[in-house]
C-alpha positions as CSV (number, residue, x, y, z in Angstrom):
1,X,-21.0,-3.2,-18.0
2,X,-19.9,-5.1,-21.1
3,X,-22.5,-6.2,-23.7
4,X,-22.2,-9.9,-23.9
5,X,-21.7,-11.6,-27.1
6,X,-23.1,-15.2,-26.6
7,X,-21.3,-16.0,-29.9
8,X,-17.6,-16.2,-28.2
9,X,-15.5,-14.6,-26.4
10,X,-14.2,-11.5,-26.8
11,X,-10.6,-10.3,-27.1
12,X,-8.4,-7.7,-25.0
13,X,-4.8,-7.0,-24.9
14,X,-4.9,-7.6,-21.2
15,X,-7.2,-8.9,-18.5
16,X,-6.8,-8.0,-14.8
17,X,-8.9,-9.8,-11.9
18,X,-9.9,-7.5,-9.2
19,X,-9.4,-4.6,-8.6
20,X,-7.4,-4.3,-5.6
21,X,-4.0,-2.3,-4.7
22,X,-2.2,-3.7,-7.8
23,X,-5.0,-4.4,-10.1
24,X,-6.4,-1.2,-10.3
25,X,-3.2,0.5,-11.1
26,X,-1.8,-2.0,-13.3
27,X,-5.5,-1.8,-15.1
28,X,-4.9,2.5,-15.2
29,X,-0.8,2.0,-16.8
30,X,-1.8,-0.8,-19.2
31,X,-4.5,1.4,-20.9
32,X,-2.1,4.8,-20.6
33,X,0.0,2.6,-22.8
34,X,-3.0,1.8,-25.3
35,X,-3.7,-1.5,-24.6
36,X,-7.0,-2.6,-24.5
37,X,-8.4,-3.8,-21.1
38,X,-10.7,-5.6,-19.1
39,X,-10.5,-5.5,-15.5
40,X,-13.4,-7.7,-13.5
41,X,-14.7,-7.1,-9.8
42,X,-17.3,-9.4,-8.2
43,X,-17.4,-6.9,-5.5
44,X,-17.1,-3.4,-4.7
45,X,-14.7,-1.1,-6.6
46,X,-11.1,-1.1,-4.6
47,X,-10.4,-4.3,-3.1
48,X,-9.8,-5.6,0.3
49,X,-7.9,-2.6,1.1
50,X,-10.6,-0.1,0.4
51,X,-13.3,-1.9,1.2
52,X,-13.0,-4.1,3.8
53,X,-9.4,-3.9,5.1
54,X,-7.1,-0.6,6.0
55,X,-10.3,2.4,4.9
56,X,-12.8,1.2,7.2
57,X,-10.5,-0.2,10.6
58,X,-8.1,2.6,10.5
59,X,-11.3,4.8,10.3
60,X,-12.9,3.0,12.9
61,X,-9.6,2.5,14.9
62,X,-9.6,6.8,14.6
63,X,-12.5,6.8,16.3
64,X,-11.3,4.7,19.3
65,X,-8.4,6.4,20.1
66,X,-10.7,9.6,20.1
67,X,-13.0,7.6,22.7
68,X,-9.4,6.4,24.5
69,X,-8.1,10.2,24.6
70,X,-11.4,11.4,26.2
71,X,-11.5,9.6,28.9
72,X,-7.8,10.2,30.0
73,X,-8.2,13.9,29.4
74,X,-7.7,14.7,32.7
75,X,-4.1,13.2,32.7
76,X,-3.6,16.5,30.9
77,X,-5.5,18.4,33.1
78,X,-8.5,18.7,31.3
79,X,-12.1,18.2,32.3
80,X,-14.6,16.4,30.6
81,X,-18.1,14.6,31.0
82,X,-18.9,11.2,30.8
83,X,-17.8,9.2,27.6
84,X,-20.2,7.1,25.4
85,X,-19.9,5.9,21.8
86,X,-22.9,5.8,19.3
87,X,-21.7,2.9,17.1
88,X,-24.1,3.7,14.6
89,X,-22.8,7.0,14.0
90,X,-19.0,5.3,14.0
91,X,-20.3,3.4,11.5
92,X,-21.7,6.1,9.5
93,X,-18.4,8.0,9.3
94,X,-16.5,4.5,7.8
95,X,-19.0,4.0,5.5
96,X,-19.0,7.5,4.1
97,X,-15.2,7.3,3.6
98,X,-15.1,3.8,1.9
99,X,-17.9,4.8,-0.3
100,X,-15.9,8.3,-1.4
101,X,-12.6,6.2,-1.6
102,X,-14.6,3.4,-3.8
103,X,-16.4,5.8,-5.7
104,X,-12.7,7.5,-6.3
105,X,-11.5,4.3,-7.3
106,X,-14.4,3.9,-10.0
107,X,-14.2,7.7,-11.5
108,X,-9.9,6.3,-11.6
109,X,-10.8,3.4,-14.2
110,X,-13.5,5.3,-16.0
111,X,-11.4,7.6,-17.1
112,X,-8.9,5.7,-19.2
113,X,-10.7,5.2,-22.8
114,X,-9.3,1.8,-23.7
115,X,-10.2,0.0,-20.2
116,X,-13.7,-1.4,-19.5
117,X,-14.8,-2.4,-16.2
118,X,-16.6,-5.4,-15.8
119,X,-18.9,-6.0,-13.0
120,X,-19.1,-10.0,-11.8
121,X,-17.1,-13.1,-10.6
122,X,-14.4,-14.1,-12.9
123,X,-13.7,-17.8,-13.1
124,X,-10.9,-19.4,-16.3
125,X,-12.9,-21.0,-19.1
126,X,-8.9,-21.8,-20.8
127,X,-5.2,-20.7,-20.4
128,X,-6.4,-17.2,-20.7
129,X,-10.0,-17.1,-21.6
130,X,-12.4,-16.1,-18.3
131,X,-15.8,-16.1,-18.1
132,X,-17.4,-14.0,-16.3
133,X,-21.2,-14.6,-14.2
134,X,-23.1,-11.8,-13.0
135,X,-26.3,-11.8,-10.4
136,X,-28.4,-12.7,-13.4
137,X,-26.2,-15.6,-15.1
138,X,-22.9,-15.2,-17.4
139,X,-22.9,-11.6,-18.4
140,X,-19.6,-12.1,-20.6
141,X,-16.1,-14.4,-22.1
142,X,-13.1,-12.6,-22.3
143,X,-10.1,-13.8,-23.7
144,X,-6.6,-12.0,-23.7
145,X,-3.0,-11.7,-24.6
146,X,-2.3,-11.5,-21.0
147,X,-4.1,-12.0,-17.7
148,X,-3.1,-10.7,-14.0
149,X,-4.5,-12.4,-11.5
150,X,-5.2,-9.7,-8.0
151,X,-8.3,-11.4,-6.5
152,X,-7.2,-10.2,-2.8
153,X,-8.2,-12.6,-0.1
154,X,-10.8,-13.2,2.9
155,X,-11.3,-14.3,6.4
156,X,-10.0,-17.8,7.5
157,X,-13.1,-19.6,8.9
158,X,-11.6,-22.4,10.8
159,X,-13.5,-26.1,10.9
160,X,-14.7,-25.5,14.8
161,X,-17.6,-27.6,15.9
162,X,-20.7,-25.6,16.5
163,X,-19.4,-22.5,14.6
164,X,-22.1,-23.0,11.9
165,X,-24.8,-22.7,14.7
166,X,-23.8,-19.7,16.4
167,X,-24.1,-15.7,14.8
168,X,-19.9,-15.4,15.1
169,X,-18.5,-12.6,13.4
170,X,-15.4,-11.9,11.1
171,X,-13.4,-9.1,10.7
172,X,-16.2,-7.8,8.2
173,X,-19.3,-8.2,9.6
174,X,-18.2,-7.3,12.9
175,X,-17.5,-3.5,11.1
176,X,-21.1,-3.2,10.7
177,X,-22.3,-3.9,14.2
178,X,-24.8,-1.2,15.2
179,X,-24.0,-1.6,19.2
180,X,-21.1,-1.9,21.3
181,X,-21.2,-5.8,22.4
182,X,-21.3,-6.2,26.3
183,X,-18.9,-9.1,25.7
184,X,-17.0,-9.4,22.9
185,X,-14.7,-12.9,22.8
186,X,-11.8,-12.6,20.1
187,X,-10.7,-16.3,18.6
188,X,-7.3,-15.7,18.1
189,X,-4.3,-13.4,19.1
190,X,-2.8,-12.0,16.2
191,X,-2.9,-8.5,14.5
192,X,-6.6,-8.4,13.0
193,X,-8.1,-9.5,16.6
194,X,-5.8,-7.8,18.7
195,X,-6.9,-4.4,16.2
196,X,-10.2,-5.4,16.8
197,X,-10.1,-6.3,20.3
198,X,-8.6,-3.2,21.3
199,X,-10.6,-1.5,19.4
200,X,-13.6,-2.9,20.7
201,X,-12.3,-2.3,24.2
202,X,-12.1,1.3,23.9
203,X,-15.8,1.8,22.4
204,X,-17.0,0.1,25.9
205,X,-17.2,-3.8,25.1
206,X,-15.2,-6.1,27.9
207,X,-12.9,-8.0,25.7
208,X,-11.2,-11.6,26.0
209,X,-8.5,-13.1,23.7
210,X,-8.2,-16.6,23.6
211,X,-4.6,-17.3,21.5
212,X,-3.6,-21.4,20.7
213,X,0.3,-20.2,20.7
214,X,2.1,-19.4,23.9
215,X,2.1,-16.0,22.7
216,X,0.8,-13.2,21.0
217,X,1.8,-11.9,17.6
218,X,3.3,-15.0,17.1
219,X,5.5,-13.2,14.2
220,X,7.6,-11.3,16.7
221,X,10.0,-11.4,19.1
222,X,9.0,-12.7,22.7
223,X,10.2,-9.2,24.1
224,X,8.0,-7.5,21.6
225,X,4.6,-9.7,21.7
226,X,5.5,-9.7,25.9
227,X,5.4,-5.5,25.5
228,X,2.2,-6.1,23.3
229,X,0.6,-8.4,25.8
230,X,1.0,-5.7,28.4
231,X,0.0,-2.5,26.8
232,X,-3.3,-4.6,26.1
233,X,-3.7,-5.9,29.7
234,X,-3.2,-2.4,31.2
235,X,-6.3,-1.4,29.3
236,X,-8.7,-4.1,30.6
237,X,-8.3,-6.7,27.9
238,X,-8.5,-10.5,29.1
239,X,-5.1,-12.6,27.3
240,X,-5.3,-16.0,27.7
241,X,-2.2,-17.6,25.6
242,X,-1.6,-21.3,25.6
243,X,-5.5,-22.0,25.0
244,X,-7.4,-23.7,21.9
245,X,-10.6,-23.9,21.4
246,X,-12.5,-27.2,21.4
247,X,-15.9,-25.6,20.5
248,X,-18.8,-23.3,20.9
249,X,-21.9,-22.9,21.3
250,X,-25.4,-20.8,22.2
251,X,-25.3,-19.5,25.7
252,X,-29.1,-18.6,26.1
253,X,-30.8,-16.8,23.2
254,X,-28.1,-14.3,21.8
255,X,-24.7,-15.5,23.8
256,X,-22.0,-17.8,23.1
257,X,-20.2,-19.8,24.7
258,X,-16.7,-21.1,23.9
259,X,-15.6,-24.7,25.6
260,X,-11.4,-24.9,25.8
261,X,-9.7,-28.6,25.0
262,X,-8.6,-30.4,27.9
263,X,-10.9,-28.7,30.3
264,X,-14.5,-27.9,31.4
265,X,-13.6,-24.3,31.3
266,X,-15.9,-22.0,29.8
267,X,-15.6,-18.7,28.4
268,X,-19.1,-17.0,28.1
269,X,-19.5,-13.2,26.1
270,X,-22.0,-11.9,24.5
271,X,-20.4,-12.0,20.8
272,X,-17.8,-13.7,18.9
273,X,-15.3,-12.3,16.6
274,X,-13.1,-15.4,14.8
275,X,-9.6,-13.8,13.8
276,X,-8.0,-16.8,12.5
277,X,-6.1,-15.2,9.3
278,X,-6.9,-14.8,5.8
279,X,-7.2,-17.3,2.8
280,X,-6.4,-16.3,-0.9
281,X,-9.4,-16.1,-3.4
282,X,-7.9,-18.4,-5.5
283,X,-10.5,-21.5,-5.0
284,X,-13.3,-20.0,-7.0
285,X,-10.9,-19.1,-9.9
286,X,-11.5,-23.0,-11.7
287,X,-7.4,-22.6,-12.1
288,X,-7.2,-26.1,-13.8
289,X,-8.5,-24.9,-16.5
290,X,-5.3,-22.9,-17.4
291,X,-2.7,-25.5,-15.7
292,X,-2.4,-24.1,-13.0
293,X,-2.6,-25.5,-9.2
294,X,-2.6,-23.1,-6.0
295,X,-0.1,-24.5,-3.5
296,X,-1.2,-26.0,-0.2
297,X,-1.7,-22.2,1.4
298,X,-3.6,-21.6,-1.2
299,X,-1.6,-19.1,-3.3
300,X,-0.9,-18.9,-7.2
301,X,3.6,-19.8,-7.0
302,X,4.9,-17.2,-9.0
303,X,8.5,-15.8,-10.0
304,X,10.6,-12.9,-8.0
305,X,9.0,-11.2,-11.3
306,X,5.3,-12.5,-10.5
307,X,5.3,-14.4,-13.5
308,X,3.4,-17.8,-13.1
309,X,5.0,-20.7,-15.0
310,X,1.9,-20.2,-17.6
311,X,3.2,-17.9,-20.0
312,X,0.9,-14.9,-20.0
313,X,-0.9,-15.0,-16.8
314,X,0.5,-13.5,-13.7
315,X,-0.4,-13.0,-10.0
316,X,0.6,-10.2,-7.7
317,X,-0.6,-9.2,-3.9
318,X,-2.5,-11.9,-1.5
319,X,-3.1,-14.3,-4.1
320,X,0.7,-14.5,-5.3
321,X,2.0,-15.4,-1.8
322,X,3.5,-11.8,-1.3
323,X,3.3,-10.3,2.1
324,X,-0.7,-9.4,3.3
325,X,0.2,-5.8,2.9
326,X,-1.5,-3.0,0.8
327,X,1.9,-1.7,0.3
328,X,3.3,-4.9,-1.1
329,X,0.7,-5.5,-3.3
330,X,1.1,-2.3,-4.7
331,X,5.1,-2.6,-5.2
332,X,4.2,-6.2,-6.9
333,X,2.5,-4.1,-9.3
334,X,5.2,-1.5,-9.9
335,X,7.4,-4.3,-10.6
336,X,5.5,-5.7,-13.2
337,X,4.8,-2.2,-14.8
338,X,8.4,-1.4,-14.9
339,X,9.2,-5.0,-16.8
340,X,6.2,-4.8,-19.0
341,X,6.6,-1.1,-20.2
342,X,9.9,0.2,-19.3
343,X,11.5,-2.7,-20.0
344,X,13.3,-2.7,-16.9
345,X,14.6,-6.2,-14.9
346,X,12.6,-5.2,-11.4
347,X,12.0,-8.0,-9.3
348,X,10.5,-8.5,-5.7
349,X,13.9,-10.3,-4.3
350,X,15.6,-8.1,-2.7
351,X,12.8,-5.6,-1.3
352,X,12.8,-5.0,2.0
353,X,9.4,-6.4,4.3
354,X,7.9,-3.6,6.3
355,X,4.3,-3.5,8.0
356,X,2.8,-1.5,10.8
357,X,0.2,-2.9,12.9
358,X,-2.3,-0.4,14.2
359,X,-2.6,-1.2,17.6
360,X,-2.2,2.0,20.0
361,X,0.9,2.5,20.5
362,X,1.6,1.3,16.6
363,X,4.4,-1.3,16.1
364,X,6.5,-0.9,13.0
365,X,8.5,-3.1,11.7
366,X,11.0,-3.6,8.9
367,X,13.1,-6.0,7.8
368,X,14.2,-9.0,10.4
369,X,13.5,-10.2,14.2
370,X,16.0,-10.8,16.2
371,X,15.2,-14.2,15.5
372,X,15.1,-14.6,11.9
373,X,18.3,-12.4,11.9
374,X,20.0,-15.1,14.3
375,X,18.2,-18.2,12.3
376,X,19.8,-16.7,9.2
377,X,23.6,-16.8,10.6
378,X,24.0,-13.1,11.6
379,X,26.3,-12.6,14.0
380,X,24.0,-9.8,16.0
381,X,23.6,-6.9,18.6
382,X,20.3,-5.8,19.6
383,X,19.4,-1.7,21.1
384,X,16.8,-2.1,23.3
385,X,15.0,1.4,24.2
386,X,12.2,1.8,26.4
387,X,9.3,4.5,24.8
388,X,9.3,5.6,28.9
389,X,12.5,7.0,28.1
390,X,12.1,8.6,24.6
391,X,11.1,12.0,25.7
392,X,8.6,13.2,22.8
393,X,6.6,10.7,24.4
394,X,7.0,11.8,27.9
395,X,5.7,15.2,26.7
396,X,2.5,13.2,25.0
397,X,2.0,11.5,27.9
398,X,2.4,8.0,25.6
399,X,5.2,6.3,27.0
400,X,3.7,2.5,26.6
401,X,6.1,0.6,23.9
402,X,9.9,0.0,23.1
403,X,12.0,0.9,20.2
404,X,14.5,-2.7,19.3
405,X,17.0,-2.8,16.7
406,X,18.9,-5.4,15.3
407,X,22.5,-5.0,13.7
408,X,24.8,-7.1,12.1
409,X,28.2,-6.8,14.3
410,X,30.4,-7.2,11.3
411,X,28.7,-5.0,9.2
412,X,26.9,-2.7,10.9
413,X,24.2,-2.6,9.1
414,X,21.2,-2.5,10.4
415,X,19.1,-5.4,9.8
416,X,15.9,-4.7,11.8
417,X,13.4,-2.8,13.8
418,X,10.5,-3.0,15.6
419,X,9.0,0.3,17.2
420,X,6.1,-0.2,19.5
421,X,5.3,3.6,20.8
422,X,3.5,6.2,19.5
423,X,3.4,6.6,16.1
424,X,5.8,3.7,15.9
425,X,5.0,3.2,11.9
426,X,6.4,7.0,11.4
427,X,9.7,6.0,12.7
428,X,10.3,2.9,11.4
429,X,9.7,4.4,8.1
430,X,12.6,6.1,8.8
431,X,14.7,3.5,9.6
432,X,13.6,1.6,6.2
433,X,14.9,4.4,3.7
434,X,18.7,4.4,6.4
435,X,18.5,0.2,5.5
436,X,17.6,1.2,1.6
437,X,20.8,3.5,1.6
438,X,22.5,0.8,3.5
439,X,23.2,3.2,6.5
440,X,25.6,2.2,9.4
441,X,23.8,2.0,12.4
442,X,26.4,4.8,13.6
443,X,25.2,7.3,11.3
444,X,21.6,7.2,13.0
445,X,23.6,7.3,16.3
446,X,25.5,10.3,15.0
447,X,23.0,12.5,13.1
448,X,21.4,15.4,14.6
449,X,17.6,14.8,14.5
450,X,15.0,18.1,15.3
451,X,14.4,17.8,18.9
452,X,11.9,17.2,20.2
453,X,10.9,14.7,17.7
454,X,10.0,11.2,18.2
455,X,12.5,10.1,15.6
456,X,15.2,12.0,17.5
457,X,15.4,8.9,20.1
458,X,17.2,6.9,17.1
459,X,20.1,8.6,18.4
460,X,19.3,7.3,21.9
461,X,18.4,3.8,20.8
462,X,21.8,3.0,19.2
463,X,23.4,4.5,21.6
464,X,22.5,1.5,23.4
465,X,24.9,-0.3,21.5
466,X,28.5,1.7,22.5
C-alpha cells in the first residue's frame, strides 16, 4: 500500500486500473522496461478472470462433469454406489485454487522493483490524475504520463419488478452456495446460465431456463443453439424459449416465484440465478473528468490500437468493447506492448474472434456463423458432421454435438467453425491456427491426422463438402 501524500498527487510513468488479464501483464512489461508504475485494484488480485470468471466455474464445472461421469459409469460397464455432492466441499476446492492463482498473481507484481500495487477503487480526479479511496477514506492521487484503463466488468442486473425483494443470485454469489438448490430457476439462456444451469443440474438441483429470444445462444446458428437446446433437454433441464419475464416474487418464506408477460403462468423454484450478461466497470470511473464519455453499452471507444481519443489514456479487455474473453483481453494487451516497446504497428483489426463455451460437450468457435458469413456477402458452403459419427467419440461414449464449417466457395478458405462435442474447444483451436495460415479447406480434408484422434474427423467433416 502506497503512503499517501495529502500534499498532491504523486507522479508515475504509467498507471494501470485493474488488474485483470491485460492489466497485470501490461503492469509486469511496463516496469521490465523501467518505467515507474502504479497499478490499482479495488478487489482481489487477478481480475474477473481469476476471481470470479474462468478459475472458479471451470473448477466447479470439473467437478460436475466428475458427478455426470459417475453416474453413467455403468455405460462403461462399471459399478458404482449411489452419487451425492457435498457443495461445501466443491466449494472448498474453487476457493483453494482462486486463492493460489490470486496469490500467484500478487507474488507476479511484487516482484518487479519499479511497480507498486495499490489497494482501492480508482476514480479520475483530471485527464490523467486518479484518486484513489480505500475502506478507510482516500488512501492516495496518482498522476501519470500514461494511464490504461482494464477495470473488467460485472453482472447485468436487469430493472425486473420485485427483484430487489427477493435473495436472487448472480453468477458470483451463486458460486458460493453451500447446498445444492432443490429448484434452481435460470433468468436467461445464454452461455453464463446455460454453464450454470447445467452445471447445477449435474450437482442434483432440477433446473429451468426461461430465455426472452426464440432461441438459445442467441449468438449462433439456429442448427447449433437447436443442438445445444437438445444436449441440455436430454439431461433433465426445463428450456422454455420465447418467454419474458414480467416479475417475481417470494413464494413462501425462502422460494421465488417468477410471473411470465402475457400470462398467469407461474414458474415456482426454490432459487433464482439472473444470467442477463455483463456491464463494463466504466460508471464508477467519474470519466468526465478526463473528456471522456462511455458509449451507450457502456464501454470506453477506442482505436484498432486501444488508444482512446485522449492522448495518453487507453482501454483494453471488457471495458474497451473488445470481445468478453480472457483471451482477448490478453491479446489487447500484447498489442499495446508491442506498439509501446517494440515499436511495432499491431493492431486488433484483423484478429481472428474465437471462444469456447464450457458447456459439456464444449462448443468452439472461431471466426464467423453461417450467418454473419452470408450477412457479409460470402458466397458459402457449409460441412455439417454429426459428433455420433466422429469415432473418437464413439469410443468415449460422447457422441452428443456436431462439428459445422463454413467456407468461402471462391476461395476456399475457411471462414468458420463451430464444434459442439467433446472437447470441442481442442479442435477448434486447430482450425484457428489452418485460418491464421490461411489454409484451404482441402488441406484439412487431405492431411493425415493420428487416428484415433478427435481432430482426425476434420478430414471427415470437409469431406462433406466433395
Amino acid at each position: 500500500m502506497t503512503d499517501y501524500n495529502p500534499g498532491g498527487a504523486r507522479h508515475v510513468d504509467d498507471l494501470i486500473i485493474g488488474t485483470g488479464q491485460a492489466g497485470k501483464p501490461l503492469a509486469g512489461a511496463l516496469a521490465e522496461a523501467g518505467r515507474s508504475v502504479v497499478i490499482i485494484e479495488r478487489d482481489r488480485v487477478g481480475g474477473t478472470c481469476v476471481i470470479r470468471g474462468c478459475t472458479p466455474t471451470k473448477t466447479m464445472v470439473a467437478s460436475a462433469r466428475i458427478a455426470h461421469l459417475a453416474r453413467r459409469a455403468g455405460d462403461y460397464g462399471v459399478r458404482t454406489g449411489v452419487v451425492s455432492v457435498d457443495m461445501t466441499a466443491v466449494r472448498k476446492r474453487k476457493r483453494g485454487i482462486v486463492d493460489e492463482w490470486s496469490a500467484g498473481s500478487r507474488k507476479g507484481l511484487e516482484r518487479h522493483e519499479t511497480l507498486e500495487l495499490v489497494e482501492g477503487a480508482a476514480s479520475f480526479d483530471g485527464m490523467r490524475t486518479v484518486r484513489v479511496l480505500g475502506e478507510g477514506g482516500e488512501v492516495g492521487r496518482f498522476e501519470a504520463e500514461r494511464v490504461f484503463i482494464n477495470t473488467g466488468g460485472r453482472p447485468r442486473i436487469p430493472e425486473l419488478p420485485g427483484l430487489d425483494a427477493v435473495p436472487f443470485l448472480d453468477s458470483t454469489s451463486i458460486m458460493e452456495l453451500a447446498e445444492v438448490p432443490k429448484h434452481l430457476i435460470v433468468l436467461g439462456g445464454g452461455f453464463i446460465g446455460l454453464e450454470f444451469g447445467q452445471m447445477f443440474r449435474r450437482f442434483g438441483a432440477e433446473v429451468t431456463v426461461l430465455e426472452r429470444e426464440d432461441r438459445l445462444a442467441g449468438r449462433e446458428d439456429p442448427d447449433v443453439a437447436e443442438a445445444i437446446e437438445e444436449l441440455l433437454e436430454v439431461e433433465g433441464i426445463r428450456v422454455r424459449t420465447g418467454v419474458m419475464a414480467e416479475r417475481v416474487a417470494r413464494d413462501g418464506e425462502e422460494g421465488v416465484k417468477v410471473v411470465l408477460a402475457g400470462s398467469d403462468e407461474v414458474v415456482a423454484g426454490s432459487h433464482l440465478l439472473v444470467a442477463a450478461g455483463r456491464v463494463p466497470n466504466t460508471d464508477v470511473l467519474a470519466l468526465e473528468a478526463t473528456g471522456l464519455e462511455a458509449d451507450e453499452r457502456g464501454h470506453v471507444p477506442v482505436n484498432d490500437r486501444l488508444e482512446t481519443r485522449v492522448p495518453g489514456i487507453w482501454a483494453l479487455g471488457d471495458v474497451a468493447g473488445s470481445p468478453p474473453f480472457t483471451h482477448m483481453a490478453y491479446d489487447d494487451f500484447r498489442v499495446v506492448r508491442e506498439n509501446l516497446l517494440g515499436g511495432g504497428e499491431a493492431s486488433t483489426r484483423d484478429r481472428i474472434p474465437t471462444y469456447t463455451v464450457f458447456l459439456d460437450p464444449q462448443l468452439g468457435r472461431v471466426g464467423m456463423t453461417e450467418a454473419e458469413a452470408r450477412d457479409a456477402g460470402h458466397e458459402v458452403r457449409v460441412a455439417r458432421l454429426p459428433m455420433s459419427r466422429v469415432a473418437r467419440a464413439i469410443e468415449m461414449g460422447e457422441t452428443r454435438g456436431l462439428m459445422k464449417a463454413v467456407v468461402d466457395a471462391d476461395s476456399d478458405q475457411i471462414l468458420g467453425v463451430a464444434i459442439l462435442g467433446v472437447e470441442g474447444g481442442e479442435t477448434a483451436a486447430t482450425l484457428q491456427v489452418a485460418m491464421m495460415g490461411k489454409l484451404p479447406w482441402t488441406t484439412l480434408r487431405d492431411t493425415p491426422i493420428a487416428h484415433p484422434t478427435l481432430a482426425e474427423s476434420l478430414n471427415n467433416l470437409f469431406m462433406a463438402l466433395d
